[in-house]
C-alpha positions as CSV (number, residue, x, y, z in Angstrom):
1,X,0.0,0.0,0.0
2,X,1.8,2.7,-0.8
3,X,1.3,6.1,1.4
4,X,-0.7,8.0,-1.0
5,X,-3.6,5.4,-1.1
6,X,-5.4,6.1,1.6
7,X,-7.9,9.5,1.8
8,X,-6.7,11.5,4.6
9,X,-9.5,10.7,7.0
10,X,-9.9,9.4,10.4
11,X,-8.8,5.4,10.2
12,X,-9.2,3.9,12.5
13,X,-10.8,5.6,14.8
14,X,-14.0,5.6,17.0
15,X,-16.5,7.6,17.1
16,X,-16.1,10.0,20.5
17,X,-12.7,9.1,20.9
18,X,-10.7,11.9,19.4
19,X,-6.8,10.6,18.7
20,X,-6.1,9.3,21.6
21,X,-4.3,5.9,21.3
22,X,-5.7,3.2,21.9
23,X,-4.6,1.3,25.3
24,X,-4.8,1.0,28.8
25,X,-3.7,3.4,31.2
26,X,-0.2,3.3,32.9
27,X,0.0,1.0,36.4
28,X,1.5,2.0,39.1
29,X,3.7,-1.2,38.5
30,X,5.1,0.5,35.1
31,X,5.4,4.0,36.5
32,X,8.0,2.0,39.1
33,X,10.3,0.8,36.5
34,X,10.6,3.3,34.4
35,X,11.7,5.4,37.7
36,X,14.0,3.1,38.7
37,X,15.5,2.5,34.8
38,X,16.5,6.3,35.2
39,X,18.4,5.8,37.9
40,X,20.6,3.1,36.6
41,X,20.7,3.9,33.2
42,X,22.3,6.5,31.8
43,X,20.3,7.1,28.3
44,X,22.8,8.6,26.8
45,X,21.3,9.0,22.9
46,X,18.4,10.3,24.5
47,X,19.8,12.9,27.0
48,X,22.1,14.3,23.2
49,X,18.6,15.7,22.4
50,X,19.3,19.4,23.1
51,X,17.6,21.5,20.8
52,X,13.7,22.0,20.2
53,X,12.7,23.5,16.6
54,X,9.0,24.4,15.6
55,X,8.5,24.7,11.8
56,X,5.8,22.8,9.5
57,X,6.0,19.7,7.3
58,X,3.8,18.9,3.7
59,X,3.3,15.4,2.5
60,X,5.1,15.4,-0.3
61,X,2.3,13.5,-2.3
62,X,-0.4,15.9,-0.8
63,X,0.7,19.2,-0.4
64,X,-2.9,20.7,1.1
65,X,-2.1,18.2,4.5
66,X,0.3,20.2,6.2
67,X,1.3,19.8,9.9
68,X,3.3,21.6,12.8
69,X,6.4,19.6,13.2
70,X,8.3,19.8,16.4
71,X,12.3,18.8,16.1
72,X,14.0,17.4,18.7
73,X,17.9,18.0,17.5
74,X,21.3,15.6,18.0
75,X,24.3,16.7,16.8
76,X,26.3,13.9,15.7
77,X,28.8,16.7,14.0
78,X,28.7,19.6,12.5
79,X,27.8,17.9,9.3
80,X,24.6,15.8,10.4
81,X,21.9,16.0,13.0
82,X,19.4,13.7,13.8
83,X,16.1,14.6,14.6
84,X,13.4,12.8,16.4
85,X,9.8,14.6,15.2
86,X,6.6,14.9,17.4
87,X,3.6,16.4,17.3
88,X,3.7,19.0,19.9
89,X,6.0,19.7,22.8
90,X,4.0,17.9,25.8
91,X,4.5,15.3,27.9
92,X,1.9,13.5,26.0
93,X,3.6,13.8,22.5
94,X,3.5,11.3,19.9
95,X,6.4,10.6,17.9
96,X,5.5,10.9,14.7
97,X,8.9,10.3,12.3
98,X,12.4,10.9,12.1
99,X,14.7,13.3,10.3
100,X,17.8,13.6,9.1
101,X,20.3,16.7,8.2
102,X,23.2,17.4,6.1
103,X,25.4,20.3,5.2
104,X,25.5,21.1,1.5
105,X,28.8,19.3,1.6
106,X,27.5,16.1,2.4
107,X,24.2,16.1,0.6
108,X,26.5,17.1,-2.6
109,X,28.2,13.5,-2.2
110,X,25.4,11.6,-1.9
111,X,23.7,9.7,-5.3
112,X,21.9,11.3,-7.6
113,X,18.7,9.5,-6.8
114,X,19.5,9.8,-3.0
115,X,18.9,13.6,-3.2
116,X,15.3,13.5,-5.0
117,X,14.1,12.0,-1.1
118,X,15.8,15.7,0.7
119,X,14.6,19.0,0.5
120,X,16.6,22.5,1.3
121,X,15.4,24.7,4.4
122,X,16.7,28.1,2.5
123,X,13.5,29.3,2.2
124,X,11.8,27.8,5.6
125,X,14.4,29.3,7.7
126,X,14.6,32.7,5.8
127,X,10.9,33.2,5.8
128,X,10.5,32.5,9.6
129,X,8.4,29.1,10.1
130,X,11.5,28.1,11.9
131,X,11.5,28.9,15.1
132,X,13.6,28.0,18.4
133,X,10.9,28.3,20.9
134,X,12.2,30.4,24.2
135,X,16.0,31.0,22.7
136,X,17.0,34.5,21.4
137,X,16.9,34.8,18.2
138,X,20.4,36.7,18.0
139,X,21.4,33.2,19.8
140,X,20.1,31.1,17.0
141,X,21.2,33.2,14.1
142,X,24.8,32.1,14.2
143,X,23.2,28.3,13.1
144,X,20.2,29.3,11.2
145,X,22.9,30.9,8.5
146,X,24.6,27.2,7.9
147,X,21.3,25.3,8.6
148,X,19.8,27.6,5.5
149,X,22.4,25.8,3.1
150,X,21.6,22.5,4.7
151,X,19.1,19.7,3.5
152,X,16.9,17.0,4.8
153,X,15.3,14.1,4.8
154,X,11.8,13.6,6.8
155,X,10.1,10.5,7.1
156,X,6.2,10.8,9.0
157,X,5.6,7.5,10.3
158,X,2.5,8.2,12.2
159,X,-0.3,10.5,10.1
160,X,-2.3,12.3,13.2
161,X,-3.8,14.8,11.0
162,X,-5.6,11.9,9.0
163,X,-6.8,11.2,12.8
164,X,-4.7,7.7,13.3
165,X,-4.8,6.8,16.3
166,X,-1.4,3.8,15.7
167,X,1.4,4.6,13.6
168,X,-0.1,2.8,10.0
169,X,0.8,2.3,6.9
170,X,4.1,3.0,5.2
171,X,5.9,5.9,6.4
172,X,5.0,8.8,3.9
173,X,8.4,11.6,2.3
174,X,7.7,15.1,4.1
175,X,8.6,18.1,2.3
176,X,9.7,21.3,3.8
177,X,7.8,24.8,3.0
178,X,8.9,26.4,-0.6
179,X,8.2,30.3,-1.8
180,X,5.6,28.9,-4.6
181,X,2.1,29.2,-4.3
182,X,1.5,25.1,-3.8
183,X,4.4,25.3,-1.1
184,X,3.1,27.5,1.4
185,X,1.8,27.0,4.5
186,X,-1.3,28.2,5.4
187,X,-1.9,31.3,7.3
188,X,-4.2,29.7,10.1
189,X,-1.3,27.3,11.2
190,X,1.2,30.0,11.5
191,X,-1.2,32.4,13.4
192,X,-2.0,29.5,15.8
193,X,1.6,28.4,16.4
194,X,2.9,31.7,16.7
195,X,-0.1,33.0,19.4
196,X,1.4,29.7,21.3
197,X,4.9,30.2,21.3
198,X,4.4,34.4,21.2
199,X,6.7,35.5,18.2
200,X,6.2,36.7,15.0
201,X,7.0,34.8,11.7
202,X,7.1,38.3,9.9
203,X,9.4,39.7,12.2
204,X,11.9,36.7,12.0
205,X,11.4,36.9,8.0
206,X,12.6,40.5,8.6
207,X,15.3,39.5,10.8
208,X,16.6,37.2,8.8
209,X,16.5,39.1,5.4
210,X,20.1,40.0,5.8
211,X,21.3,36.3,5.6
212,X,23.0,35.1,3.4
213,X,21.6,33.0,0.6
214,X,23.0,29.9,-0.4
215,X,25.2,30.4,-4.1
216,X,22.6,27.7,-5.2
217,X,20.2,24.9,-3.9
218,X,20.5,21.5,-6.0
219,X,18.0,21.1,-8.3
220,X,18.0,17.1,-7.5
221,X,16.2,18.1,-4.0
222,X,12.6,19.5,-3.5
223,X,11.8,16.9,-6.2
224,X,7.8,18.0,-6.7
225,X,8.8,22.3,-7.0
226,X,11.4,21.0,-9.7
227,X,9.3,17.9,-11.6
228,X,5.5,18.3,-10.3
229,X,5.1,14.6,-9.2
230,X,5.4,13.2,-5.9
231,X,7.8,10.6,-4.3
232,X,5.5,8.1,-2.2
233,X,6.9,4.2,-0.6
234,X,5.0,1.6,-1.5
235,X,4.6,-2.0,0.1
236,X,5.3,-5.2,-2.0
237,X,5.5,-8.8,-1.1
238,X,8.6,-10.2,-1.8
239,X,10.6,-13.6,-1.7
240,X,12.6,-13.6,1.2
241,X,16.8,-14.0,0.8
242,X,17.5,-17.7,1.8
243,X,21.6,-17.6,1.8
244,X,22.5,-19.4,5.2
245,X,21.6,-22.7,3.9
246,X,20.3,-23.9,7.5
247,X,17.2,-21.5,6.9
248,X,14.0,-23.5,6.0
């Protein structure tokens, strides 16, 4: 099924029951462990989480579904950050995909076919949907000017705006806001997530008109702005690999 299939519409879901997953609630019993676990381990991947971005995400094979993505950044090296994406910043948050970053250097290297899956942030960073919530933005502008050259890749693996209340399906490409008409996100989002966090996305695209553009973005990224067709996974039955002869 591949992740343009489905209509965007509740599935499954309940009548009355909102998105709230499915499941019963925590016991006391679990509550216990997971204290204890944090006093013996040390969760170090976890605790390398140290930076919180707010911007907005398309489905690449559905631009009108558009969603506020919240980052949770890793730096691995000045080259690559990981990023675990949720829905919101509460407690309650659901994890809702992954993404991936690379400097123009790296994202230059990588196959030609590779690229078609990334998209640039020139033009989400410059026009202020990305936003540090609670940091300065004179502390944040140092980064923003590299992270504007940069490229990623976003995989959704759980479509709460379609009302799902289990990550289903196959994880579906995101695309990052573009300065065309199809690309941009719409004015009610904005508004809402900008009341929330109180700043200003005109005032950061003002701030930041000064940066400094990249010399180019590669046409092989932001595949639907440069062909007009969407990238979507798709999942196929296949034989399974029998080489260790001991397998059945």
């Amino acid at each position: 099924m591949a992740s343009s299939d489905k209509e965007p519409k509740p599935s499954p879901m309940r009548d009355g029951e909102g998105a709230v997953p499915p499941g019963k609630k925590t016991t006391a019993g679990s509550a216990a462990l997971d204290m204890g676990a944090q006093v013996v381990q040390t969760m170090k991947p976890i605790r390398h989480f140290q930076q919180h971005v707010c911007t907005f995400s398309l489905y690449a094979h559905d631009l009108s579904r558009q969603i506020e993505a919240h980052l949770f950044l890793s730096r691995l090296n000045e080259d690559l950050l990981q990023c675990a994406v949720y829905d919101s910043d509460l407690p309650s948050a659901r994890l809702i995909g992954v993404e991936y970053m690379v400097s123009e250097g790296i994202f230059e290297g990588l196959p030609e076919e590779e690229k078609k899956l990334w998209h640039s942030h020139a033009y989400e960073i410059k026009s202020g949907m990305w936003v540090c919530p609670r940091v300065p933005e004179a502390l944040s502008k140092p980064e923003l000017k590299g992270l504007s050259k940069s490229y990623g890749k976003f995989w959704c693996t759980w479509q709460v705006d379609r009302g799902d209340r289990l990550p289903l399906g196959a994880p579906a490409l995101m695309v990052a806001p573009q300065g065309v008409p199809r690309g941009r996100v719409r004015q009610e989002l904005v508004r809402s997530r900008d009341d929330r966090y109180r700043v200003s996305s005109d005032e950061l695209k003002q701030s930041r008109t000064e940066m400094e553009e990249p010399e180019w973005i590669n046409p092989r990224s932001d595949y639907w702005k440069q062909h007009g067709k969407a990238l979507a996974l798709d999942v196929v039955e296949v034989d399974m690999k029998r080489g260790d002869p001991s397998f059945p």
